[in-house]
Residue frames as a rotation matrix with the C-alpha (Angstrom) as fourth column:
UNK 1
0.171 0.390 -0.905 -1.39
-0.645 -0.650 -0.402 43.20
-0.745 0.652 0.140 -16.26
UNK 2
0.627 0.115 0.770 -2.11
0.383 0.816 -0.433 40.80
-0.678 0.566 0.468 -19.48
UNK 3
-0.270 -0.828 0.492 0.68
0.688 0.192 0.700 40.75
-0.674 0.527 0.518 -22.21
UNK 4
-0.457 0.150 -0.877 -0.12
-0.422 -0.904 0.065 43.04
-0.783 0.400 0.477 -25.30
UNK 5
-0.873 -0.227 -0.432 -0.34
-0.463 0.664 0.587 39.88
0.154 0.712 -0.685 -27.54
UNK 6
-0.944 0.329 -0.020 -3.06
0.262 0.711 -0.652 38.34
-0.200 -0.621 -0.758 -25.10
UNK 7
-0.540 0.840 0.043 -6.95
0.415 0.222 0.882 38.06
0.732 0.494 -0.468 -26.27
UNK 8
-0.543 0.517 0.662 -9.26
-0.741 -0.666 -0.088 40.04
0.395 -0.538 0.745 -24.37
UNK 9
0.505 0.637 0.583 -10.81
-0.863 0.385 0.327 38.00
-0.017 -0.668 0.744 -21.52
UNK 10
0.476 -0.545 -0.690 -8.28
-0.073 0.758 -0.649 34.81
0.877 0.359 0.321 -22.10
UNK 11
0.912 -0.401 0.081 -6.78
0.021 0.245 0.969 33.40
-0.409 -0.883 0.232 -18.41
UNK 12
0.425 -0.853 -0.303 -3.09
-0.827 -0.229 -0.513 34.11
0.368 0.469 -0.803 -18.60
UNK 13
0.773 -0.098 -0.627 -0.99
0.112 0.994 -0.017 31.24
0.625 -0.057 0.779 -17.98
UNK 14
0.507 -0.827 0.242 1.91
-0.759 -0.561 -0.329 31.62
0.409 -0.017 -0.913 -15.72
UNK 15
0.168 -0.871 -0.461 5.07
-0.094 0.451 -0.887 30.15
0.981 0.193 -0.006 -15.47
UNK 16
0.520 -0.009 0.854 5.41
-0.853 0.042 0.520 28.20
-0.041 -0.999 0.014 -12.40
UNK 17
-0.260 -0.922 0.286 7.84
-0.870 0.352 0.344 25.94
-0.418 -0.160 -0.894 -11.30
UNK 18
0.206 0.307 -0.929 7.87
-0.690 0.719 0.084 22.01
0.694 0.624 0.360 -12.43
UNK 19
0.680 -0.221 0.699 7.68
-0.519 0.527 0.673 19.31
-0.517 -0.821 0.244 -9.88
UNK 20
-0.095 -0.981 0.172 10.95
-0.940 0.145 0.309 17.24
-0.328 -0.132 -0.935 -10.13
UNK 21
-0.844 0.053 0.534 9.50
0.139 0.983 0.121 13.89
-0.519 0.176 -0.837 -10.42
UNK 22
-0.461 0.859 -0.224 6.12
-0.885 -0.462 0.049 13.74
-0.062 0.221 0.973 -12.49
UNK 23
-0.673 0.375 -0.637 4.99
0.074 0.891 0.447 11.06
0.736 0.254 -0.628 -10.93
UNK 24
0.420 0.881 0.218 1.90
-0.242 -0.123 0.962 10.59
0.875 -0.457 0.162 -8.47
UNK 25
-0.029 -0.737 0.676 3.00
-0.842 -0.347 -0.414 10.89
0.539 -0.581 -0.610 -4.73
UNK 26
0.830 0.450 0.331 1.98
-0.530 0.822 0.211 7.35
-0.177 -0.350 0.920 -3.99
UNK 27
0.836 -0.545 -0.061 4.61
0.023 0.146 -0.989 6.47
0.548 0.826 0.134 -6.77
UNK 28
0.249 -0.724 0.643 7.30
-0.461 -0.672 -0.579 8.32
0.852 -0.152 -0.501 -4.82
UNK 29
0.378 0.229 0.897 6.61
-0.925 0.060 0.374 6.89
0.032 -0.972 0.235 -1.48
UNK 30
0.869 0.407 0.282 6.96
-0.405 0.912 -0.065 3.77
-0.283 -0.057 0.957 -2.65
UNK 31
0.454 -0.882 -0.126 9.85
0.038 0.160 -0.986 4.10
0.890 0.443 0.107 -4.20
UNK 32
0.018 -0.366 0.930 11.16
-0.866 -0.471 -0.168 6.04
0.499 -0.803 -0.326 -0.98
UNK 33
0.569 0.219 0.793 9.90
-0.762 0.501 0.409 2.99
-0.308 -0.837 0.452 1.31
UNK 34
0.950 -0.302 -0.078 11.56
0.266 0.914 -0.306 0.22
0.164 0.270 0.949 -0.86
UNK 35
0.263 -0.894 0.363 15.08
-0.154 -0.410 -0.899 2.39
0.953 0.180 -0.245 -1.20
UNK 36
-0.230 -0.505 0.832 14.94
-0.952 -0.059 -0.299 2.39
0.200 -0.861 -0.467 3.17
UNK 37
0.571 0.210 0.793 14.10
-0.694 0.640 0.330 -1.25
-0.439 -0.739 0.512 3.33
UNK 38
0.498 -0.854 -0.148 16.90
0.514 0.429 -0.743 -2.48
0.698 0.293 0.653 0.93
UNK 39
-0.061 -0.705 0.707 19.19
-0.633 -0.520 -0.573 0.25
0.772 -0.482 -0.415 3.13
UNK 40
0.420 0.058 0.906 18.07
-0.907 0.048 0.417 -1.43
-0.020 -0.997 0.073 6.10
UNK 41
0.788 -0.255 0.561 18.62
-0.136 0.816 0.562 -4.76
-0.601 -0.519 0.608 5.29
UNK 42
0.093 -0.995 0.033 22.09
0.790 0.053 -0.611 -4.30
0.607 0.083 0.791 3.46
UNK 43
-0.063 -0.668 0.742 23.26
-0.550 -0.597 -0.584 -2.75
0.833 -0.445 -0.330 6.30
UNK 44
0.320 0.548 0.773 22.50
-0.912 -0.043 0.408 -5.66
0.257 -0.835 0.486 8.94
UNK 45
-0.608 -0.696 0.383 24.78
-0.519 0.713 0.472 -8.39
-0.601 0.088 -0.794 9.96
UNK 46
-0.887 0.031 -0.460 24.94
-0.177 0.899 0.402 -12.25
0.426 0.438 -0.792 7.51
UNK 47
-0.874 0.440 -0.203 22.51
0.463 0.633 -0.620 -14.19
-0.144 -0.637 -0.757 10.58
UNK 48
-0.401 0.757 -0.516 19.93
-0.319 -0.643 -0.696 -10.67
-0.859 -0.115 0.499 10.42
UNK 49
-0.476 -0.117 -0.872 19.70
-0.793 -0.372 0.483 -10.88
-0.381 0.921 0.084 6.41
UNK 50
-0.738 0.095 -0.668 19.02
-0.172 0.930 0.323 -14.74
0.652 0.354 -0.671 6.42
UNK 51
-0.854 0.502 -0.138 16.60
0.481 0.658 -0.579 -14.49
-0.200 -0.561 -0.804 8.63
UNK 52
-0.634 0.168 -0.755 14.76
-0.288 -0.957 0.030 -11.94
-0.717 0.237 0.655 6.97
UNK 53
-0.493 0.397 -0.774 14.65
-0.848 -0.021 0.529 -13.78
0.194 0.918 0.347 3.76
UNK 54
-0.927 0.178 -0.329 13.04
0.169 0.984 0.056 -17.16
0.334 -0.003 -0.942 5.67
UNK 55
-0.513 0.683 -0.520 10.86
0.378 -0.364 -0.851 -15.00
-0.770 -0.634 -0.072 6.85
UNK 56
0.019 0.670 -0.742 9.34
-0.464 -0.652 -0.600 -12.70
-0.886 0.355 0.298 3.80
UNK 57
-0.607 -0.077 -0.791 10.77
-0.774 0.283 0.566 -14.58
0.180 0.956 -0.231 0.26
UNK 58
0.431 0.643 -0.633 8.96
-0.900 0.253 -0.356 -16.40
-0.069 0.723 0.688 -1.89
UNK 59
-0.668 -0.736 0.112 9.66
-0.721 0.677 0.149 -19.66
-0.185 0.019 -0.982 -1.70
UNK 60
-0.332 0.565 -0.755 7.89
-0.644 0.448 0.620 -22.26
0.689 0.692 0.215 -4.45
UNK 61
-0.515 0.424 -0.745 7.44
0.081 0.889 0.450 -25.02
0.853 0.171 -0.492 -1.67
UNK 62
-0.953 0.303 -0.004 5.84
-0.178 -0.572 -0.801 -23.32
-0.245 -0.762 0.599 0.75
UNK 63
-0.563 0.787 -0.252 3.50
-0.576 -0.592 -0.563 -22.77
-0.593 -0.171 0.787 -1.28
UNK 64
-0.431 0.214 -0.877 3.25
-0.606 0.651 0.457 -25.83
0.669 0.728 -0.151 -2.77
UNK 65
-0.810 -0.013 -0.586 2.92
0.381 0.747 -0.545 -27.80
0.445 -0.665 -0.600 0.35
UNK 66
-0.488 0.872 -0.028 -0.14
-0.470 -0.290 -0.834 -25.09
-0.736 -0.394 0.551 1.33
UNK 67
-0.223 0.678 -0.700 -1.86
-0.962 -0.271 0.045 -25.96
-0.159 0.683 0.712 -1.58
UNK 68
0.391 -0.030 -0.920 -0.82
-0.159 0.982 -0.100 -30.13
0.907 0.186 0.379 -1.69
UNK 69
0.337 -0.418 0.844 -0.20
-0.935 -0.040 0.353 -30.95
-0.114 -0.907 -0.404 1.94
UNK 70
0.847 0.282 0.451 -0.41
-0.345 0.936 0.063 -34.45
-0.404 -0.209 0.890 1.15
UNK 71
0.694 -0.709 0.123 2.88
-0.235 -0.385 -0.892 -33.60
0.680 0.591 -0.434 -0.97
UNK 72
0.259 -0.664 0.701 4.87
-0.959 -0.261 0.107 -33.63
0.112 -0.701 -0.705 2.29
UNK 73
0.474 0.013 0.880 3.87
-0.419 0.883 0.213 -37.16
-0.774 -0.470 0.424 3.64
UNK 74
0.953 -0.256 0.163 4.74
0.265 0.440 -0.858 -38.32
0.148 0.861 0.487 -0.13
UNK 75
0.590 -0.715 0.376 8.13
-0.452 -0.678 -0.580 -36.38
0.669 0.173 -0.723 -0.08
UNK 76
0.036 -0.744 0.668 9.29
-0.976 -0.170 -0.137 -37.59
0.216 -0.647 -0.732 3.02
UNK 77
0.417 -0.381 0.825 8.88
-0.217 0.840 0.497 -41.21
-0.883 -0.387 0.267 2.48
UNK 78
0.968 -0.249 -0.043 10.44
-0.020 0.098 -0.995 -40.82
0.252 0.964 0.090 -0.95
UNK 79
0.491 -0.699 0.520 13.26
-0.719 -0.662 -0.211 -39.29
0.492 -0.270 -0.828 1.35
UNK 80
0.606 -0.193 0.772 13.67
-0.608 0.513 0.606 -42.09
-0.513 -0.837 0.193 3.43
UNK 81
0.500 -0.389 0.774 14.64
0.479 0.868 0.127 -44.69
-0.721 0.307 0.621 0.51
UNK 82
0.491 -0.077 0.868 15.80
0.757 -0.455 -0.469 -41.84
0.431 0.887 -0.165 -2.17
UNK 83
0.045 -0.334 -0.942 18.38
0.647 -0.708 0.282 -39.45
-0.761 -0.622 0.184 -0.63
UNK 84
-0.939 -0.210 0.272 18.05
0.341 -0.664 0.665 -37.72
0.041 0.718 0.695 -4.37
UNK 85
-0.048 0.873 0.485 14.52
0.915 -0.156 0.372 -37.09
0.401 0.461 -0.792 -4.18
UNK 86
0.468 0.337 -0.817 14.63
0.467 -0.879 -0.095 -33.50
-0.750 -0.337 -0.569 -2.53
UNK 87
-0.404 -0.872 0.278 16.68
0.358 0.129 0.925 -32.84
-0.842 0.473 0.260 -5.55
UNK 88
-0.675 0.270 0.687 14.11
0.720 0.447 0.532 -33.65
-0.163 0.853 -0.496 -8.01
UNK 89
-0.987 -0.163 0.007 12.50
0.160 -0.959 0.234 -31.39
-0.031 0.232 0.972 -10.27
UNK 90
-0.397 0.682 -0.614 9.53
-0.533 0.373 0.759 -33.42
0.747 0.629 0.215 -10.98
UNK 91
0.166 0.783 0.599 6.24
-0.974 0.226 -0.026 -34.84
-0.156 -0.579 0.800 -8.99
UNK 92
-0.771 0.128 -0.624 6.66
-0.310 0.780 0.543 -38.18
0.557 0.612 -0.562 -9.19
């Protein structure tokens, strides 16, 4: 039965619960999935953890060396006479 207050023909509104998060359930998941793959790997031995990150991180010369292969051959005979040159910050 509509309030007393309520306009004649006017949809009543009603007071249902709020969702906890207001965020889109994609949102959530995601969050969810990152939260159990940090759990997993801090919870997995030194040797697990390091092999992980050689496996999935970002790592600048990787992708340098996809993009400049010729980068290597240069690198490693810098290496040969220059035991600073993996050091360096700079292309020479």
């Amino acid at each position: 039965m509509p309030p007393d207050d309520a306009p004649p023909g006017e949809p009543i509104a009603r007071a249902g619960r709020q969702p906890i998060f207001d965020a889109p359930v994609v949102v959530i998941g995601l969050v969810a999935a990152m939260v159990a793959i940090h759990a997993a790997v801090s919870l997995s031995s030194a040797p697990t953890q390091d092999a992980i990150v050689g496996q999935f991180a970002f790592i600048p010369g990787r992708l340098t060396l996809a993009i400049w292969p010729g980068r290597l051959a240069d690198l490693l005979a810098r290496v040969n006479t220059d035991p600073e040159a993996l050091c360096s910050r700079t292309a020479r």
